[in-house]
N, CA, C and O atoms as a GROMACS GRO file, in nm:
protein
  472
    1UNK      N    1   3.327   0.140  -1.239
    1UNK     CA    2   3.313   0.283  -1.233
    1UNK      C    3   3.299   0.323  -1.085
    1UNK      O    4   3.201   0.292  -1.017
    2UNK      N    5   3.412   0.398  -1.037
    2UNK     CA    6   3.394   0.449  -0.894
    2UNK      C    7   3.275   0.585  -0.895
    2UNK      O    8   3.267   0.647  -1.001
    3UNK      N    9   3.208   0.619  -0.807
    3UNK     CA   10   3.170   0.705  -0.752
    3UNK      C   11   3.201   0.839  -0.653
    3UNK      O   12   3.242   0.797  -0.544
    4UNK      N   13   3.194   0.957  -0.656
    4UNK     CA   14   3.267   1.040  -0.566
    4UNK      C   15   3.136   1.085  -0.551
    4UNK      O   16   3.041   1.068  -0.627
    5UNK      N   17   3.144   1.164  -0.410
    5UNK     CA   18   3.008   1.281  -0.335
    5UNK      C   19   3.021   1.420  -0.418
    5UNK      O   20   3.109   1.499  -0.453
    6UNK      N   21   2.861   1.399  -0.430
    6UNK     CA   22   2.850   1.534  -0.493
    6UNK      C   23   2.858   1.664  -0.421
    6UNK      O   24   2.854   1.776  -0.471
    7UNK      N   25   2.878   1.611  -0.222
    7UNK     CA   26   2.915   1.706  -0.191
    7UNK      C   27   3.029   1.752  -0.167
    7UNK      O   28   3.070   1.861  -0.209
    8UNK      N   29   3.111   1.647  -0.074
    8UNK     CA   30   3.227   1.635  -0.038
    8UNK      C   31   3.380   1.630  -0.171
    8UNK      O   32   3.502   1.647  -0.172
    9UNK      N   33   3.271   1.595  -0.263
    9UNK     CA   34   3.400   1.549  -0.407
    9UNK      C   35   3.498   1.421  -0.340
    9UNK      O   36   3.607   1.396  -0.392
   10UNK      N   37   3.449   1.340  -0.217
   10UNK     CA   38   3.553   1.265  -0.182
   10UNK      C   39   3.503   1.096  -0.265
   10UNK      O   40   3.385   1.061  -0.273
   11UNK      N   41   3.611   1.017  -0.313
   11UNK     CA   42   3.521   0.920  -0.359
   11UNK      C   43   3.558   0.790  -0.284
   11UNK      O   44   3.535   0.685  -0.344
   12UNK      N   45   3.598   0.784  -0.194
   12UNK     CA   46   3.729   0.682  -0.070
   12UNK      C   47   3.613   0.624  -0.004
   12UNK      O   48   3.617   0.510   0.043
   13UNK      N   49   3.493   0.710   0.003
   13UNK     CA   50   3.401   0.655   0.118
   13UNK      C   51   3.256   0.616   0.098
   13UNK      O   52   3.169   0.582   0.178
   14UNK      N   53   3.258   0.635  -0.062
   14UNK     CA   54   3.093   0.630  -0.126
   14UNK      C   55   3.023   0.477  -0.140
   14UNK      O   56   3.035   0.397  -0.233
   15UNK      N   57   2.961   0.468  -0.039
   15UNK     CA   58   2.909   0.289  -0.012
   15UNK      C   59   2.754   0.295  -0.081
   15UNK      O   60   2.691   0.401  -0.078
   16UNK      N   61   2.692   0.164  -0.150
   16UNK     CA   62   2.538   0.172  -0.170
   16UNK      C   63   2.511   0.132  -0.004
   16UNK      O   64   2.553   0.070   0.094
   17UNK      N   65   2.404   0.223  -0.058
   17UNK     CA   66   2.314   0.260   0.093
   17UNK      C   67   2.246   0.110   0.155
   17UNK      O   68   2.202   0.097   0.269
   18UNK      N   69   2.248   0.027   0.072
   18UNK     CA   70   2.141  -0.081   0.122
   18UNK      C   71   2.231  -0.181   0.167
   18UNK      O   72   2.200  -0.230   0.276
   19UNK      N   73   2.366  -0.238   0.096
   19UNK     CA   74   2.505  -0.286   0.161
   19UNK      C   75   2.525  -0.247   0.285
   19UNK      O   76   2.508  -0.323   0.381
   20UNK      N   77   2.569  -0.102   0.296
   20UNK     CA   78   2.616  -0.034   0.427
   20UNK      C   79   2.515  -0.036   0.581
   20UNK      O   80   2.544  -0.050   0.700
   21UNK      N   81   2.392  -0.016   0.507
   21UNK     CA   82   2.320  -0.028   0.608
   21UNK      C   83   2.325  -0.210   0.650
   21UNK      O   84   2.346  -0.233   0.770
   22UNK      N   85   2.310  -0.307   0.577
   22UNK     CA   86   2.308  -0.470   0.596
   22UNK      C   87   2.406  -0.476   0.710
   22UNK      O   88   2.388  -0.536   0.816
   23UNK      N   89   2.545  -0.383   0.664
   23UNK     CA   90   2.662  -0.401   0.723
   23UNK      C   91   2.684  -0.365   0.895
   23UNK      O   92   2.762  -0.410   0.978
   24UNK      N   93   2.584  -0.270   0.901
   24UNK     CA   94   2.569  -0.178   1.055
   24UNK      C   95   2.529  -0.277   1.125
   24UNK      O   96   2.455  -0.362   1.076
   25UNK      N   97   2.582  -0.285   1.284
   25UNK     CA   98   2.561  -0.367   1.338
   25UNK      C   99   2.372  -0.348   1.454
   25UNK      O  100   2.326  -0.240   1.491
   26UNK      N  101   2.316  -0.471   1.478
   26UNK     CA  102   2.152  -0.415   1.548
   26UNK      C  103   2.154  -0.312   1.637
   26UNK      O  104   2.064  -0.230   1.648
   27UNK      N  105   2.239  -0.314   1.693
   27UNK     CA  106   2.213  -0.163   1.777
   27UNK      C  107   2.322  -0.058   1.738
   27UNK      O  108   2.403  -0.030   1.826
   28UNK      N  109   2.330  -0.013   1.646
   28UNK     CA  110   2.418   0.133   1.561
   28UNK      C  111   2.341   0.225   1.582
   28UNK      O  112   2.234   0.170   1.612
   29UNK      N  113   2.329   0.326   1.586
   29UNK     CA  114   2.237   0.431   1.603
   29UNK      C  115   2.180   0.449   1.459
   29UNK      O  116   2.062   0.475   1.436
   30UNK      N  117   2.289   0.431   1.356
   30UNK     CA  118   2.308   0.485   1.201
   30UNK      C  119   2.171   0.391   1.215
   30UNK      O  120   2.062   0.447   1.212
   31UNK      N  121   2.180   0.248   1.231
   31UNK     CA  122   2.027   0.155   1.181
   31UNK      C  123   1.907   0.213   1.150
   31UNK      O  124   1.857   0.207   1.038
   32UNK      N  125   1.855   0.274   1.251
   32UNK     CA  126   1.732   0.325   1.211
   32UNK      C  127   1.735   0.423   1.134
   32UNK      O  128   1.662   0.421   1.036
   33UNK      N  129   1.825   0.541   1.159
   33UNK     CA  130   1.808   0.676   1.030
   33UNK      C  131   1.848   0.602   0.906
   33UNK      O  132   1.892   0.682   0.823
   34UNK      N  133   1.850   0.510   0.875
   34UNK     CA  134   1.939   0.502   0.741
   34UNK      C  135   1.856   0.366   0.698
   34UNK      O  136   1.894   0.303   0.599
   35UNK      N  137   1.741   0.321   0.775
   35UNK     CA  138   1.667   0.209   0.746
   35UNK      C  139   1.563   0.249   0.629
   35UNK      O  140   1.524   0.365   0.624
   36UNK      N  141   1.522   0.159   0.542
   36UNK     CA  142   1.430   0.135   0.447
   36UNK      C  143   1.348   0.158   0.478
   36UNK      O  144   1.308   0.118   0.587
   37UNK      N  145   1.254   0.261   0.377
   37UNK     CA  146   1.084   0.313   0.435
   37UNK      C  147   1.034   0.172   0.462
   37UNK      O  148   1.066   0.074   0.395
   38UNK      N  149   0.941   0.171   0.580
   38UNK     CA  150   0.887   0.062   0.575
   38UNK      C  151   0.779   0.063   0.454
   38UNK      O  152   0.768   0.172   0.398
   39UNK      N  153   0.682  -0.065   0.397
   39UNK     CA  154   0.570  -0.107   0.326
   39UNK      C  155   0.496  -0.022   0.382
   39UNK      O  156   0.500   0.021   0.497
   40UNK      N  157   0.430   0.003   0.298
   40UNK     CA  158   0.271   0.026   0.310
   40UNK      C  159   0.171  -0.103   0.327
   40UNK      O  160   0.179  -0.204   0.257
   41UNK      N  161   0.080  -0.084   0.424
   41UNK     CA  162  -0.007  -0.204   0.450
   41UNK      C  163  -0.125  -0.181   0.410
   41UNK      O  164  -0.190  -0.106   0.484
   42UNK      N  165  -0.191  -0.232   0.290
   42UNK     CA  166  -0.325  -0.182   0.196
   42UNK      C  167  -0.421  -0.279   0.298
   42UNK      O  168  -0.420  -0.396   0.334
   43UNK      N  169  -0.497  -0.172   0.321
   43UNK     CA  170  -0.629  -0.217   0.415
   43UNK      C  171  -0.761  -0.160   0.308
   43UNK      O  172  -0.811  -0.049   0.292
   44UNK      N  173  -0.789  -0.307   0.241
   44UNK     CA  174  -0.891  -0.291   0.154
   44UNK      C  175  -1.015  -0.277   0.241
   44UNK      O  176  -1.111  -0.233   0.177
   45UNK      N  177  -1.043  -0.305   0.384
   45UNK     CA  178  -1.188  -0.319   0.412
   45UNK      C  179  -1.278  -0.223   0.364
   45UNK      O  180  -1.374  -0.243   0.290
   46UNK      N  181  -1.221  -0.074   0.432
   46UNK     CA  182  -1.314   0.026   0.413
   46UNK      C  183  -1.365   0.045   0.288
   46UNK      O  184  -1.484   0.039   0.257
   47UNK      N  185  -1.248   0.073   0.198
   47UNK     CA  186  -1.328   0.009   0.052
   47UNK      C  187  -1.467  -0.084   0.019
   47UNK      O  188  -1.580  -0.060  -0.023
   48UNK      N  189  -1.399  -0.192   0.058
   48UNK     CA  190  -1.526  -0.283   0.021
   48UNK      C  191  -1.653  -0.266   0.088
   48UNK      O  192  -1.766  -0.260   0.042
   49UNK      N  193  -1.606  -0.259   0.221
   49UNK     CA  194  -1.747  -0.215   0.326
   49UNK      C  195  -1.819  -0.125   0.262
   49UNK      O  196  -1.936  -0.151   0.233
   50UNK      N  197  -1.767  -0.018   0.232
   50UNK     CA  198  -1.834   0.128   0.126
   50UNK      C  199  -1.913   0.056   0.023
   50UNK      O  200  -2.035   0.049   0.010
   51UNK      N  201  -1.790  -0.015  -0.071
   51UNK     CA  202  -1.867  -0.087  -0.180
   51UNK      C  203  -2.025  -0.205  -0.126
   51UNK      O  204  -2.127  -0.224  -0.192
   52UNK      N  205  -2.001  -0.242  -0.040
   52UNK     CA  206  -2.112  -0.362  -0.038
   52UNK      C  207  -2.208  -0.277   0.026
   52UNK      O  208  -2.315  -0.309  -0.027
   53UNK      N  209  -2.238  -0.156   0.136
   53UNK     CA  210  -2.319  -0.105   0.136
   53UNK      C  211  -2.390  -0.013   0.071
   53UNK      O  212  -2.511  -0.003   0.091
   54UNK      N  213  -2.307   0.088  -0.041
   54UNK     CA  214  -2.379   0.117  -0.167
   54UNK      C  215  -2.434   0.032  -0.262
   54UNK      O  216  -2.516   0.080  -0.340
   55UNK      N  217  -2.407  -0.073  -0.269
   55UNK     CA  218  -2.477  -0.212  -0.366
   55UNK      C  219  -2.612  -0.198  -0.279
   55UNK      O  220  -2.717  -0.152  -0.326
   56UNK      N  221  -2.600  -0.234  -0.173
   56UNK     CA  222  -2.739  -0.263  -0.060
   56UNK      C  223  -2.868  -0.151  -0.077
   56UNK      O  224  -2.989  -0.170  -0.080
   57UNK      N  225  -2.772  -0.001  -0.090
   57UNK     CA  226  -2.866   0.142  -0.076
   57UNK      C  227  -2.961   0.119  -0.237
   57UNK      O  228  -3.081   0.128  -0.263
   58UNK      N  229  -2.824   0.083  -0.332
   58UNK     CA  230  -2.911   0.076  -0.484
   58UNK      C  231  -3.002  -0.005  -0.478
   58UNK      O  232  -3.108   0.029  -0.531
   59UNK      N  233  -2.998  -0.074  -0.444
   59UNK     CA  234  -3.127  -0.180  -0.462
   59UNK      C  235  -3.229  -0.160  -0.406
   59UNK      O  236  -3.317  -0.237  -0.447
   60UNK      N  237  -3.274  -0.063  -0.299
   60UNK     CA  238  -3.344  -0.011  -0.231
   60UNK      C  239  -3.459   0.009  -0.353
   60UNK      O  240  -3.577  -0.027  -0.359
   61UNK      N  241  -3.381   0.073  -0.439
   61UNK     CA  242  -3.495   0.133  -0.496
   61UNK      C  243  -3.550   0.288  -0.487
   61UNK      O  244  -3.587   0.362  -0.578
   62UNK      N  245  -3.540   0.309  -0.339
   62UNK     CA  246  -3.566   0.444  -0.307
   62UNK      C  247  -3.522   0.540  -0.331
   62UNK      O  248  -3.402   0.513  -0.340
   63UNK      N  249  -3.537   0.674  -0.355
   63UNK     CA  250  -3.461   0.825  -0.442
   63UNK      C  251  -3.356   0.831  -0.284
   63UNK      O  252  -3.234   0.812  -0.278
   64UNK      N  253  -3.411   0.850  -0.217
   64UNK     CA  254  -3.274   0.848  -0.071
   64UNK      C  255  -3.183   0.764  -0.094
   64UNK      O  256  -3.070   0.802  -0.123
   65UNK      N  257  -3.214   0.640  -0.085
   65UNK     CA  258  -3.098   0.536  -0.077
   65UNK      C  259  -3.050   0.500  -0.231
   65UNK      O  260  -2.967   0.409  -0.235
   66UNK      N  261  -3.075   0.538  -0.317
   66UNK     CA  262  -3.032   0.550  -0.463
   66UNK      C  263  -2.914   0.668  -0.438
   66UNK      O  264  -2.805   0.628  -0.476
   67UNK      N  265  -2.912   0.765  -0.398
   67UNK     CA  266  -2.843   0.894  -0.379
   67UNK      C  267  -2.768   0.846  -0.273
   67UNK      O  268  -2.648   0.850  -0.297
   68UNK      N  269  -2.796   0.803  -0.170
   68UNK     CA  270  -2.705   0.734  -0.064
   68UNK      C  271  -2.612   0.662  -0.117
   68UNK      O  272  -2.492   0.680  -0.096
   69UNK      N  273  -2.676   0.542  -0.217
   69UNK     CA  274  -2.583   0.466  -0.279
   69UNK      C  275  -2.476   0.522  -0.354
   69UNK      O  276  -2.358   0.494  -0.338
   70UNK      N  277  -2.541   0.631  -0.470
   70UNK     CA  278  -2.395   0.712  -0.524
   70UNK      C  279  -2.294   0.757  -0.425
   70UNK      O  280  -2.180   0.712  -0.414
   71UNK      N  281  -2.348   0.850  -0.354
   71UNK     CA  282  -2.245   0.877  -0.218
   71UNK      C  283  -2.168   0.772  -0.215
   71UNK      O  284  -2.063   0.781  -0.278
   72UNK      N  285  -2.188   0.683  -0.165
   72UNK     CA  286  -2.121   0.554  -0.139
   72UNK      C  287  -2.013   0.513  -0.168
   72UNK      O  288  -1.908   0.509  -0.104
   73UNK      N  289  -2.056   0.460  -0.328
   73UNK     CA  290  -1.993   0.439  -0.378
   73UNK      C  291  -1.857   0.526  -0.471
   73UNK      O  292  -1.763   0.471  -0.528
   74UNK      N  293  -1.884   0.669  -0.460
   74UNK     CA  294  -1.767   0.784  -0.490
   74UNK      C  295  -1.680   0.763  -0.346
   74UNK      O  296  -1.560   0.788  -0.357
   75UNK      N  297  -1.715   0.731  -0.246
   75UNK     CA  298  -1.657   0.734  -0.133
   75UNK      C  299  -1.571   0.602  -0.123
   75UNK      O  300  -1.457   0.605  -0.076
   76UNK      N  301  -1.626   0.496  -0.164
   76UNK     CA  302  -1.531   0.374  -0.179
   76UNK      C  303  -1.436   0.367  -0.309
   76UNK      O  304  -1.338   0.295  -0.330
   77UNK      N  305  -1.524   0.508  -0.424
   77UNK     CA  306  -1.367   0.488  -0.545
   77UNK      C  307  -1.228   0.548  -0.489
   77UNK      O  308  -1.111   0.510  -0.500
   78UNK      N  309  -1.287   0.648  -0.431
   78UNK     CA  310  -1.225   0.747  -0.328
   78UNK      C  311  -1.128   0.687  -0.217
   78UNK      O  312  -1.030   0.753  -0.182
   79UNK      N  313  -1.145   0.613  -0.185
   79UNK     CA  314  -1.057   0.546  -0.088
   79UNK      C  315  -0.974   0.448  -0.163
   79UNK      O  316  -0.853   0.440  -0.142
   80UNK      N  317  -1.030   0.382  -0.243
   80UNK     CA  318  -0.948   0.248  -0.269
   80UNK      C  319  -0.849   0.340  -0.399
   80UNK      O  320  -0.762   0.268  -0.449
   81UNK      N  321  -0.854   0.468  -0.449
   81UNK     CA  322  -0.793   0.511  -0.503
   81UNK      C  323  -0.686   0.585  -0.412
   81UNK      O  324  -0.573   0.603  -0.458
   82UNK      N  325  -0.698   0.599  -0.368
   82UNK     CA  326  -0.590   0.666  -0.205
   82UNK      C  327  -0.503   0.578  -0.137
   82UNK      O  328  -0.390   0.595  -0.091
   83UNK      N  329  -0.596   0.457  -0.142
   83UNK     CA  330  -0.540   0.318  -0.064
   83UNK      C  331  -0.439   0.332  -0.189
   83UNK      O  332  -0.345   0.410  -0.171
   84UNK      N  333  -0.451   0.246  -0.350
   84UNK     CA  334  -0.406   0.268  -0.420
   84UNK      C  335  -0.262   0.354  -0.438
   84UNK      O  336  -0.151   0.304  -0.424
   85UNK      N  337  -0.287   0.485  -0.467
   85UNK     CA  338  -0.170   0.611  -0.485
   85UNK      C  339  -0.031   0.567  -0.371
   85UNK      O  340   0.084   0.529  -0.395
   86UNK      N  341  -0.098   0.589  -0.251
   86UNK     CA  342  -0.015   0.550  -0.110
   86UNK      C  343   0.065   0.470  -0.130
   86UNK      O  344   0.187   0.487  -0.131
   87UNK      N  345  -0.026   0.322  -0.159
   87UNK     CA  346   0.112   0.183  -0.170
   87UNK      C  347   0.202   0.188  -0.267
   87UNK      O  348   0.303   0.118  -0.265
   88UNK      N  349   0.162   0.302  -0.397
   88UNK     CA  350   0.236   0.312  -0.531
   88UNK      C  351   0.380   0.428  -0.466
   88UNK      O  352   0.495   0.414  -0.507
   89UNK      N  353   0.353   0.502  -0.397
   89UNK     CA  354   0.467   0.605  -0.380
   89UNK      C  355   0.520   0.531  -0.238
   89UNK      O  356   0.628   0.581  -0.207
   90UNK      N  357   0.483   0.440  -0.153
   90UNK     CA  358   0.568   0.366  -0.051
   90UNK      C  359   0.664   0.289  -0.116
   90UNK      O  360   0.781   0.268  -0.082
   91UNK      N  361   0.588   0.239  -0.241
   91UNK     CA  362   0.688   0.099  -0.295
   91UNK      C  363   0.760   0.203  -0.403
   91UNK      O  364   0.839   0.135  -0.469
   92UNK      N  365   0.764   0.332  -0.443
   92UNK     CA  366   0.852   0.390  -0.522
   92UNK      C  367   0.954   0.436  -0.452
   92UNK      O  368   1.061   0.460  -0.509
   93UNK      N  369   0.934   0.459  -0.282
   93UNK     CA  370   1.048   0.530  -0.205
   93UNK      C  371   1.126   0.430  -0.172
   93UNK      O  372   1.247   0.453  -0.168
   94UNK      N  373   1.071   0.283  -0.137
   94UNK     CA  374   1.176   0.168  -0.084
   94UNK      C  375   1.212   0.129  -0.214
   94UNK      O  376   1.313   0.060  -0.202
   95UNK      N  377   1.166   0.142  -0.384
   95UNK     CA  378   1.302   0.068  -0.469
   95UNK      C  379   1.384   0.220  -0.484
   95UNK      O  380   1.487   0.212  -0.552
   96UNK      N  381   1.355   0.339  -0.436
   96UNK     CA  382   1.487   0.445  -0.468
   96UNK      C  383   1.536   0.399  -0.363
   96UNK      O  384   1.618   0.321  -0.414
   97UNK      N  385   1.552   0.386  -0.236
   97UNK     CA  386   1.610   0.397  -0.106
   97UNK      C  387   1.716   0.276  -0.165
   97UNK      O  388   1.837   0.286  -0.149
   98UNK      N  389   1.663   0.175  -0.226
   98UNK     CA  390   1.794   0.037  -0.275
   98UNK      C  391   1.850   0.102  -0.361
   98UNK      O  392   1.948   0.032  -0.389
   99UNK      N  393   1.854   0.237  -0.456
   99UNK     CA  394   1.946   0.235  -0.538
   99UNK      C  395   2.031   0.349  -0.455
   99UNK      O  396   2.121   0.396  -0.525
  100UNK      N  397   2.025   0.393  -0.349
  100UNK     CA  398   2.124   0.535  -0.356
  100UNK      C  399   2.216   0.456  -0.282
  100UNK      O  400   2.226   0.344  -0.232
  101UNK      N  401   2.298   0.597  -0.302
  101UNK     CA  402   2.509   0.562  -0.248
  101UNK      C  403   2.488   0.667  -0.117
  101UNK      O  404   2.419   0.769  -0.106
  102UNK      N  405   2.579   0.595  -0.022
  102UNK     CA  406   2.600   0.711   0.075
  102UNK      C  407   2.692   0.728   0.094
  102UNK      O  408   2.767   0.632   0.076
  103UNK      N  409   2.762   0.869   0.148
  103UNK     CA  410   2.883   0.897   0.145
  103UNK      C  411   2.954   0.892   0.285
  103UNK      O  412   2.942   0.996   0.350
  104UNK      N  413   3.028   0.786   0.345
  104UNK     CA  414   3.070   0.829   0.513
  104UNK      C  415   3.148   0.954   0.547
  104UNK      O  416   3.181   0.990   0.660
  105UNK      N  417   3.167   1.002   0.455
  105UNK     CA  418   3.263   1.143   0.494
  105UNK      C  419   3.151   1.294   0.564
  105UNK      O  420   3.173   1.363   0.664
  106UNK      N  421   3.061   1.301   0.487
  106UNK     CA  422   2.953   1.400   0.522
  106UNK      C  423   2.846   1.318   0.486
  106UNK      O  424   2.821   1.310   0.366
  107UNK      N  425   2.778   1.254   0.567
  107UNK     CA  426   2.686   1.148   0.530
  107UNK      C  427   2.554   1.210   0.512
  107UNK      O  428   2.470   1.263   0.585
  108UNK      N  429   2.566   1.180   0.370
  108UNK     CA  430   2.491   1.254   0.246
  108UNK      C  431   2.468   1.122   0.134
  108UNK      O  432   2.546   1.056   0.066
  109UNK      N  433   2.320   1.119   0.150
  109UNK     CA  434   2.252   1.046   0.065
  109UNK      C  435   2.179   1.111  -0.058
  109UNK      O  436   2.114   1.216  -0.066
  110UNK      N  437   2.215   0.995  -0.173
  110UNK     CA  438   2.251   1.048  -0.307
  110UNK      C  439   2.232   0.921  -0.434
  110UNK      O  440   2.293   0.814  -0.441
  111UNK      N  441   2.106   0.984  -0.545
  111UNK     CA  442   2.154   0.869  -0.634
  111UNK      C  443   2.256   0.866  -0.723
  111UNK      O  444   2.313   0.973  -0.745
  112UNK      N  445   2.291   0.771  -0.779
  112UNK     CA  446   2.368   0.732  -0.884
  112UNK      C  447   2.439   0.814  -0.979
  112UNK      O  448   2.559   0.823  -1.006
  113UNK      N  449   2.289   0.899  -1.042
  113UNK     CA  450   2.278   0.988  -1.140
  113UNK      C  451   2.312   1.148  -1.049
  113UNK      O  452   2.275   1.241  -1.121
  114UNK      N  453   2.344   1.175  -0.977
  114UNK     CA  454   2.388   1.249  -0.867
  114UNK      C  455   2.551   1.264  -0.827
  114UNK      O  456   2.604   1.363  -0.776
  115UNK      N  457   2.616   1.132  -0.866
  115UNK     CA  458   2.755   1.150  -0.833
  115UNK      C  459   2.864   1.133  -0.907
  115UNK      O  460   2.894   1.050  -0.994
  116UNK      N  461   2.906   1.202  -0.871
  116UNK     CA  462   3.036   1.285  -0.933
  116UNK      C  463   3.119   1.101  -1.005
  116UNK      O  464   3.129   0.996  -0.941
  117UNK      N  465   3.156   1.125  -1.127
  117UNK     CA  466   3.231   0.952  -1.171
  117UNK      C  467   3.402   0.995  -1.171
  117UNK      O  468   3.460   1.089  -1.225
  118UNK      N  469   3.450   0.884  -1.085
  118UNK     CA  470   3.574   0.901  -1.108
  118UNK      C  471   3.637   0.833  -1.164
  118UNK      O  472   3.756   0.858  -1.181
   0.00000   0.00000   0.00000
């Protein structure tokens, strides 16, 4: 099944994006605009740091550091849920970025479900 641009209607020039880019040579200009989001790099510390010093405040015992400790610990669900979300929509943009087609005629990036079948 060929592919045509959903803008151009041309279908002579519609390459997957992750081929074409392999294909560009290290210094193309195209390389970098047309490169793969990079990863996300999950930096659990702050999390845990949060977590092991609200463990420390609870045990206190004390109405301050009992309340300190909740703080705390909403602040470390809080992060490691952020940390979380982040790496989930980095790693959702680099497996779309492997499925789209690009078009060399008006270079226009596009999925699958986006182009015109010829």
């Amino acid at each position: 099944m060929a592919y045509a641009c959903p803008k151009c209607e041309k279908p002579d020039q519609v390459l997957n994006l992750a081929e074409f880019w392999r294909s560009l040579s290290q210094d193309a200009e195209l390389k970098k605009s047309l490169a793969q989001p990079a990863p996300y790099e999950a930096r659990w510390i702050i999390p845990i740091a949060l977590g092991a010093v609200a463990i420390l405040c609870l045990t206190t015992g004390s109405v301050a550091g009992i309340l300190l400790g909740a703080v705390l610990l909403l602040a470390a669900g809080g992060s490691a849920a952020w940390i979380w979300r982040e790496s989930a929509e980095r790693e959702a943009a680099r497996e779309a970025w492997s499925r789209l087609l690009y078009c060399r005629h008006c270079p226009n990036q596009f999925l699958p479900d986006k182009a015109l079948t010829v």
